[in-house]
N, C-alpha and C positions, 0 to 999 in steps of 0.2 A: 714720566718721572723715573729716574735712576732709584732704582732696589738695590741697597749694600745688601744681599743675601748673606755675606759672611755674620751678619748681626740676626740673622733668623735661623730658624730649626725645625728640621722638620724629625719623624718619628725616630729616625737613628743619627739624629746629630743634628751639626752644623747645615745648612743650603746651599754651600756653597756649589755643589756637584748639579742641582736644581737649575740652573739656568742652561747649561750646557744640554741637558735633558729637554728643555723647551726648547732648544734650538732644533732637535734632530726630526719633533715633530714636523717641522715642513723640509727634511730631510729626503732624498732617494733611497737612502740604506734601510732595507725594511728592518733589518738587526737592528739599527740605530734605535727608529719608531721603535718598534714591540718595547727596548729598554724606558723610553722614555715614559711612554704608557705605566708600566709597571711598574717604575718610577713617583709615578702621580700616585698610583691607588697602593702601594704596599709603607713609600714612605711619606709622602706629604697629603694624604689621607687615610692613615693607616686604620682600618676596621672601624673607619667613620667617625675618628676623632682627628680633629685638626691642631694643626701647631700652626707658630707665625709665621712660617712659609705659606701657611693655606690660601690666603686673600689675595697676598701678591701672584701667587701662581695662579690662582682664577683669575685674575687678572690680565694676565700673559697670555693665558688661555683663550679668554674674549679678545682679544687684538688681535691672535692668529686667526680667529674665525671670521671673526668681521673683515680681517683686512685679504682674506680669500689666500691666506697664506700656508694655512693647515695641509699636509697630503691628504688627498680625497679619502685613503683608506683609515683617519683618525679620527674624522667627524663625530661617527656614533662614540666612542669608546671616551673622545671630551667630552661630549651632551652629556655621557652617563656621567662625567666626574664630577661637572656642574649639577647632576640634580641631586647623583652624593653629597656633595657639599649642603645642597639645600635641605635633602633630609638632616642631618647633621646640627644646620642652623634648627631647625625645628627640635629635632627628638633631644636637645641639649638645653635645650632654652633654660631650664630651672636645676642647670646644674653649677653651682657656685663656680668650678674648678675652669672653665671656657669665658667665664662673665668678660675678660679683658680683649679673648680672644673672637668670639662670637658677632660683636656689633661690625666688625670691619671687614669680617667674612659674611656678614646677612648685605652689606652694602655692596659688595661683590661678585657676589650671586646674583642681586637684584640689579646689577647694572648690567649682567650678563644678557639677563630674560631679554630685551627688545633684539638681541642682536642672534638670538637661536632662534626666537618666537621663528622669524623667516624658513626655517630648517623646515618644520610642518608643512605647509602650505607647498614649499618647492620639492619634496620628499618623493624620490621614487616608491612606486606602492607597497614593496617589500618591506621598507622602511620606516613607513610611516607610523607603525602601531609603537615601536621602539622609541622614535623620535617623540611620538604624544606623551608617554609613559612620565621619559623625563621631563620634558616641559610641566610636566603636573606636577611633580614634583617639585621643580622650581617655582611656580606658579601658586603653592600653596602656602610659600613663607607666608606671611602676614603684612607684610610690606608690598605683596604683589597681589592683595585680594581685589582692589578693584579692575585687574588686569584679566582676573577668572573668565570673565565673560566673554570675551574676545578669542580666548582658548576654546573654551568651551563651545564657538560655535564654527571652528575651526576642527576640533576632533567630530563632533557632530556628522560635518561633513562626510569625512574618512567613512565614521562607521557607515555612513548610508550608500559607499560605494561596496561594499559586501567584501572586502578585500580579505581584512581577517574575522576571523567570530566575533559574532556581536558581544557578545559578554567581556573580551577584553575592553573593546570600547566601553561598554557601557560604567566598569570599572572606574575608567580614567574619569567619564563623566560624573560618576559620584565622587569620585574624588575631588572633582571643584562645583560641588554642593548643588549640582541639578536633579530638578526632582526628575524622579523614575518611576515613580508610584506607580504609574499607567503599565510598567511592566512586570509588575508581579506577578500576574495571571499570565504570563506571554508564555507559549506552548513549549517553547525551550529551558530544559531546568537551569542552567548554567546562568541565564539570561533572567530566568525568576531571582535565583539567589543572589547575581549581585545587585539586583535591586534592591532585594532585600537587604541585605549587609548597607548601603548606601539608607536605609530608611529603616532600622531596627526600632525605633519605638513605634512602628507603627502594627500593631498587633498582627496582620495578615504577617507581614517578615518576620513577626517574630516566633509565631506558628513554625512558617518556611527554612527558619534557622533551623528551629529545636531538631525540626522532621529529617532533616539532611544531614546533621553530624552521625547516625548512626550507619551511613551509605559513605563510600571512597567518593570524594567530590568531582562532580562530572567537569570533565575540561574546560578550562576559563575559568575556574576555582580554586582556589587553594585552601589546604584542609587546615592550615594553622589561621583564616582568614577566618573561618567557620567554628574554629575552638575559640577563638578571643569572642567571639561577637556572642557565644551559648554562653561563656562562661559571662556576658556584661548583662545577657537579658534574664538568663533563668534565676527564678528563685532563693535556688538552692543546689548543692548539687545531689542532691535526690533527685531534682526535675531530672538530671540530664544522665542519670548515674548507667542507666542500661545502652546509652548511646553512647557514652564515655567509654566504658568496658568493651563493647565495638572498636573503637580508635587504637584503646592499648592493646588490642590485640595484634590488630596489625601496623600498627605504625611503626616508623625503622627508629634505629637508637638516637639521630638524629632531630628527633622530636624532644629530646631530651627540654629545652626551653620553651618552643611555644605547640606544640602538639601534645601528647604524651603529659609530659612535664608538668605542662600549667594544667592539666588535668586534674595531677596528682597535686596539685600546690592549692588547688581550689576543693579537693574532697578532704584534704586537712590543713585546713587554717589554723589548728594548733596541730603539734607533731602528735603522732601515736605514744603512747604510755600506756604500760601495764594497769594505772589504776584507773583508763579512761578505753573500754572495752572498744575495738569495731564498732562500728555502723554494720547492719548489713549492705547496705550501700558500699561503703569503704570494703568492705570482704570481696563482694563483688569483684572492685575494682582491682586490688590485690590480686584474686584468681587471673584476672585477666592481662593481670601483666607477669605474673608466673609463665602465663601459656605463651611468651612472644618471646622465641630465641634473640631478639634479636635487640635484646636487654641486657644481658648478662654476661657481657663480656668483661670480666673480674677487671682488667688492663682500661677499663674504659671509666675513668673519673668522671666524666658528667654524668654519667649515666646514675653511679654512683653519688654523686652530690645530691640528686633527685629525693633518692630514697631516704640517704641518709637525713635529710633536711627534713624529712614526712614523718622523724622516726622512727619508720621502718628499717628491716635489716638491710642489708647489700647483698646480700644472697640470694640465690632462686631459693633455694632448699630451705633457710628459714622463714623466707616470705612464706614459701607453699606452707609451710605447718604454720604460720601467724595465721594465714585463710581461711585452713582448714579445709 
């Protein structure tokens, strides 16, 4: 089917320039590729919002793959665009402003999956944890849940050639909803926690959460993967307030959203007020983020959004005296 691209748009305009970009993918000019690439993810998926170039070009995208037309060196960096696109379809689902745009990019992603699923399976070994990653990704629309299984026993494989650490695999596998339970006691911590995370109501994980966010997360973890999953299990955030104050201590400013950040957004769910005194919890955590240079860089607006949303100050110097 011909694409009048001039009638689509992608993040800085019209699409017209978009076709010519798909073209260079199965290009010799590596200048050509890198633009084209950069191309896909800065304007026709710009920070994982799509516009109505988005489908067409996944679309383009699976016909150079399928038809073995892609340069070999473009492979991984489309897989990744296609499972972008798929988180996308997902983490937008309930946002009114994509409703027109979203059905015909979930149909396009999905038409994608049968024509990478092959990627896996044919994957040199270097490759293969990258290549699962997005497939799971794509794999997790809602329109490809009865296709889970079939993935799932295909990364299966991978992990059990020992290629890379079990816990990314294991990862992937909680991510298309296979149980892990059997490995929460397994002697590797990396490998206990993302069981855990994959199985959080189930009390032993949810122990294994609490116990690990006040520790740097051991490799094949991620430490914003271990704040989201404290902050859905604990109680309160008293449960978690002395492993929190751990986190802000050392975590870098770019935790400002999901480390640090949601932290602070979860010990005040109403902001600070003069006539609504600290916690000592909340003081706690305040001290704790006084002590982390690497907060206060005045020129740094998220960092400052943070605070300021807590009702706290923007300052180190008035936090410390709010502490005390």
């Amino acid at each position: 089917m011909t694409v009048d691209w001039s009638r689509l748009r992608h993040a800085w305009g019209r699409a017209t320039d978009t076709p010519g970009h798909l073209a260079a993918l199965e290009s010799g000019d590596a200048d050509a590729r890198e633009a084209a690439l950069y191309h896909l993810d800065i304007k026709v998926l710009h920070q994982g919002f799509p516009e109505t170039a988005t489908a067409p070009a996944v679309r383009a995208v699976t016909a150079l793959l399928a038809e073995g037309r892609a340069h070999p060196d473009t492979v991984e960096p489309l897989l990744e665009f296609l499972g972008d696109a798929a988180v996308s379809v997902i983490d937008l689902a309930d946002d009114r402003y994509f409703t027109e745009i979203l059905p015909d990019l979930a149909e396009a992603v999905a038409e994608a999956y049968p024509v990478v699923l092959p990627l896996l399976a044919a994957s040199p070994p270097g490759r293969a944890l990258f290549r699962a990653e997005n497939l799971v990704a794509i794999a997790r629309m809602r329109s490809l849940a009865g296709r889970r299984e079939e993935l799932a026993v295909l990364v299966l494989q991978w992990s059990e050639r020992g290629i890379e650490p079990q816990a990314e695999w294991l990862h992937c596998l909680g991510r298309l909803g296979v149980d892990l339970r059997d490995r929460l006691t397994d002697p590797d911590p990396a490998v206990r926690l993302q069981a855990a995370l994959a199985h959080e109501d189930d009390p032993r994980a949810r122990e294994l959460i609490l116990a690990a966010l006040a520790l740097p997360p051991p490799p094949g973890v991620h430490q914003f993967a271990l704040v989201a999953a404290a902050i859905r299990v604990a109680a309160d955030f008293d449960e978690i307030a002395a492993a929190a104050c751990q986190v802000a201590g050392r975590d870098s400013w770019a935790g400002f959203d999901d480390g640090w950040g949601a932290l602070v957004r979860f010990a005040f769910p109403e902001p600070y007020a003069t006539h609504r005194p600290l916690t000592e919890p909340q003081r706690a955590l305040v001290r704790a983020l006084v002590t982390n240079d690497q907060l206060w860089d005045p020129t740094n607006g998220s960092c400052r959004l943070v605070f300021q949303q807590a009702g706290l100050p923007s300052t180190r110097t008035a936090c410390g005296r709010l502490a005390g």
